[in-house]
C-alpha positions in Angstrom: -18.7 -196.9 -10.6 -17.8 -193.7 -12.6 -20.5 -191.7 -14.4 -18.8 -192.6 -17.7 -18.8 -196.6 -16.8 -22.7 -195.8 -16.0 -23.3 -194.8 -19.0 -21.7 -196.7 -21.0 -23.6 -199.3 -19.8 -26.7 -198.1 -20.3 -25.8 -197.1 -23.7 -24.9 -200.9 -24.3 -28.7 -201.9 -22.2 -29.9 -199.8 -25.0 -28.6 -201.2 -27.8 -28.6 -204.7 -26.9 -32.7 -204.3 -26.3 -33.2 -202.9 -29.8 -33.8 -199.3 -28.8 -33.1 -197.0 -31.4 -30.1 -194.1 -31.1 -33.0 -191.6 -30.3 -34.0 -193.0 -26.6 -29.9 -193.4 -25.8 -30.0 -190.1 -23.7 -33.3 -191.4 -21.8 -31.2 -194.6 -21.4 -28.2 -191.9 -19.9 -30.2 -189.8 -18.3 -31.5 -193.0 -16.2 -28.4 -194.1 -15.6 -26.8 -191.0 -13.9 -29.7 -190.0 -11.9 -29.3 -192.2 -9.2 -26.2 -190.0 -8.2 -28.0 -187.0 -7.9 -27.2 -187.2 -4.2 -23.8 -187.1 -4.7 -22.2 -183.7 -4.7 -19.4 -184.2 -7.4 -21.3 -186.6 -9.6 -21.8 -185.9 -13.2 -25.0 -185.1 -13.1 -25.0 -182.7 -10.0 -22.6 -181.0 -11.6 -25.2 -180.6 -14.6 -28.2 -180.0 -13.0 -26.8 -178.2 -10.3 -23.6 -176.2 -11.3 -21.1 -177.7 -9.5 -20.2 -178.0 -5.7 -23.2 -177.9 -3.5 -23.5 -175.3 -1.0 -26.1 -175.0 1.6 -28.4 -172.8 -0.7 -28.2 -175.1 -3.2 -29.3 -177.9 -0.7 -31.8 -175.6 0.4 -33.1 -174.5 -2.6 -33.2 -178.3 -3.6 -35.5 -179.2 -0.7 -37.8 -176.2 -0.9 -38.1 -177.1 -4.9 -39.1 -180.8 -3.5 -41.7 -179.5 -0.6 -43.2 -177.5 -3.1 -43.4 -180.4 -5.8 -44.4 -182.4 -2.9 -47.5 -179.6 -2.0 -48.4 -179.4 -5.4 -48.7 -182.8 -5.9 -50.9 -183.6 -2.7 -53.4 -180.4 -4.2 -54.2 -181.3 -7.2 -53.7 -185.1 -6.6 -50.8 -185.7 -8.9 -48.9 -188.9 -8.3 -46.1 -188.3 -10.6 -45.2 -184.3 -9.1 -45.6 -186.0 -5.4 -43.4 -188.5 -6.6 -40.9 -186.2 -8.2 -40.9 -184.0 -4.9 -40.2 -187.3 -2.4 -37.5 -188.1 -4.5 -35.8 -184.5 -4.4 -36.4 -184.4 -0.6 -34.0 -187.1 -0.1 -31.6 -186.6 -2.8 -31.5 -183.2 -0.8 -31.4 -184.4 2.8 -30.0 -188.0 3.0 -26.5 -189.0 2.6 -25.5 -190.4 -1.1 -26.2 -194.1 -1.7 -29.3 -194.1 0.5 -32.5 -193.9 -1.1 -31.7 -193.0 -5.0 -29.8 -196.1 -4.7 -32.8 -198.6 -3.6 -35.8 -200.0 -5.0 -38.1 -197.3 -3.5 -36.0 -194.4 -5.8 -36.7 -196.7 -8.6 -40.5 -197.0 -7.8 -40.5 -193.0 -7.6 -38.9 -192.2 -11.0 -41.1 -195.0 -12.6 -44.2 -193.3 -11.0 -42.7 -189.9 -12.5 -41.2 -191.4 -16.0 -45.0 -192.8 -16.5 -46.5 -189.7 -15.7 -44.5 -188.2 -18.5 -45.0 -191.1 -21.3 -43.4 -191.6 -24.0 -40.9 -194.0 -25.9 -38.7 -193.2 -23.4 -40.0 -194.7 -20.4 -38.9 -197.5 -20.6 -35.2 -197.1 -21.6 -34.7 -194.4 -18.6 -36.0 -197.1 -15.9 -33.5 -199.3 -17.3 -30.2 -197.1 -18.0 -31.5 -196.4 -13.8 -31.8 -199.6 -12.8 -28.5 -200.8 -14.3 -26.9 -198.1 -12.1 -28.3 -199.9 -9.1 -26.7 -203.3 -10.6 -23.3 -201.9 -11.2 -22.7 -200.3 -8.2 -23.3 -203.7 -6.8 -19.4 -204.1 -6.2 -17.2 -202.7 -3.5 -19.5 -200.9 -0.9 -23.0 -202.2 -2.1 -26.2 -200.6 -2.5 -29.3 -200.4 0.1 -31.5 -201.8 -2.1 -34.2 -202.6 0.9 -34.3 -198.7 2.0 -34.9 -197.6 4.8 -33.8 -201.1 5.8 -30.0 -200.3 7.3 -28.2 -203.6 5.3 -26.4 -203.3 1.7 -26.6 -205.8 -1.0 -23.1 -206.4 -1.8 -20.9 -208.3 -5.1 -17.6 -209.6 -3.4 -15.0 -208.1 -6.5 -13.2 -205.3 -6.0 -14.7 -202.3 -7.1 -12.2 -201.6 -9.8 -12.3 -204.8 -11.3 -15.7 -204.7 -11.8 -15.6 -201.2 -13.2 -13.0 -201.8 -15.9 -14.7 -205.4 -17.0 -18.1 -203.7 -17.4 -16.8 -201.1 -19.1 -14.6 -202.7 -21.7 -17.3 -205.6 -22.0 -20.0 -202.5 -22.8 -17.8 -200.6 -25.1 -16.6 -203.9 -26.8 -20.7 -204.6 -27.3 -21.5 -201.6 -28.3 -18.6 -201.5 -31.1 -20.5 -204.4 -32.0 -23.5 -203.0 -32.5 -22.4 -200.6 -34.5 -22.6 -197.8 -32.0 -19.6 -195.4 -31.7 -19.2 -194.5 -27.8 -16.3 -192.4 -27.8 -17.8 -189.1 -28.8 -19.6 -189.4 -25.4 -16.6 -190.3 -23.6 -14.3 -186.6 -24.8 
C-alpha cells in the first residue's frame, strides 16, 4: 500500500478507538515506519533525505551498532532495541523484518521505553501497516521464517477499498483528512 493509504488508516484506527486528534501523528508515525527499509518510501524520504546512497546505508548501520553498544553498556532494552531494528532496516531487503512480528516486538520494547499517551496509538497505526500490506505480495510475518502471509485480492483493490472505507469513516467522525493528503 501507498504511505498515504497507510496513513489514512491509521488515522481512521485512531479515531475509531477514541484517541483524541493529539496522538494522530503517533498513530502516523506508527504507521509509516514499517517502510523505513524502503528507499523511496515516505518516511525515508523524511528521515533520511531522499535516495539512499551507500553512506547513508552506512551511516544508518553505524548509528544502529552504536545504539546497539550503548544499549548492551548500560543495560538498556529500549536503545538495544532501537539499534537491532536500525541494523536491519539498514542491511536487509524491504519487507523483511520491519514487516514481521519481531519489528513489532522491537518498537513496542522502544515505544514503552519512551511512555506516554502515545504508546499505544503508534503500536497500532504500525501494526495496521502489517495488516494492509497483507494483499498482493504478503508480509513475513514469522521472520526469519522464509514464507509470507498472503490476502488473495489484488493489491489495488485492496488499496482503493481501504482507503475510501477509512476516509469515508473518518468524514464520519468528524475528522478532516485531506489537509494531510496535499
Amino acid at each position: 500500500m501507498s504511505g498515504i493509504t497507510h496513513a489514512i488508516v491509521a488515522l481512521a484506527l485512531d479515531a475509531g478507538l477514541g484517541f483524541s486528534v493529539a496522538t494522530a501523528p503517533a498513530a502516523l508515525a506508527g504507521a509509516l515506519l514499517p517502510d523505513i527499509d524502503e528507499p523511496e518510501s515516505a518516511v525515508s524520504r523524511i528521515l533520511l533525505g531522499g535516495r539512499w546512497t551507500i553512506f547513508r546505508v552506512v551511516g544508518l548501520a553505524l548509528l544502529a551498532v552504536a545504539l546497539v553498544w550503548r544499549g548492551s553498556v548500560v543495560r538498556s532494552p529500549e536503545l538495544l532495541a532501537m539499534g537491532l531494528f536500525l541494523v536491519a532496516a539498514a542491511l536487509l531487503p524491504h519487507r523483511g523484518v520491519t514487516h514481521s512480528v519481531l519489528g513489532l516486538a522491537l518498537v513496542a520494547l522502544v515505544l514503552r521505553g519512551l511512555g506516554g499517551s502515545w504508546f499505544l496509538p503508534a503500536l497500532l497505526g504500525y501494526g495496521s501497516h502489517l495488516v494492509a500490506d497483507l494483499p498482493g505480495s504478503g508480509v513475513p510475518l514469522l521472520w526469519p521464517v522464509p514464507w509470507r502471509v498472503k490476502v488473495p485480492v489484488p493489491r489495488w483493490l485492496a488499496e482503493v477499498s481501504v482507503a475510501l472505507a477509512a476516509v469515508a469513516y473518518l468524514g464520519y467522525r468528524g475528522w478532516a483528512p485531506w489537509p494531510f493528503l496535499r
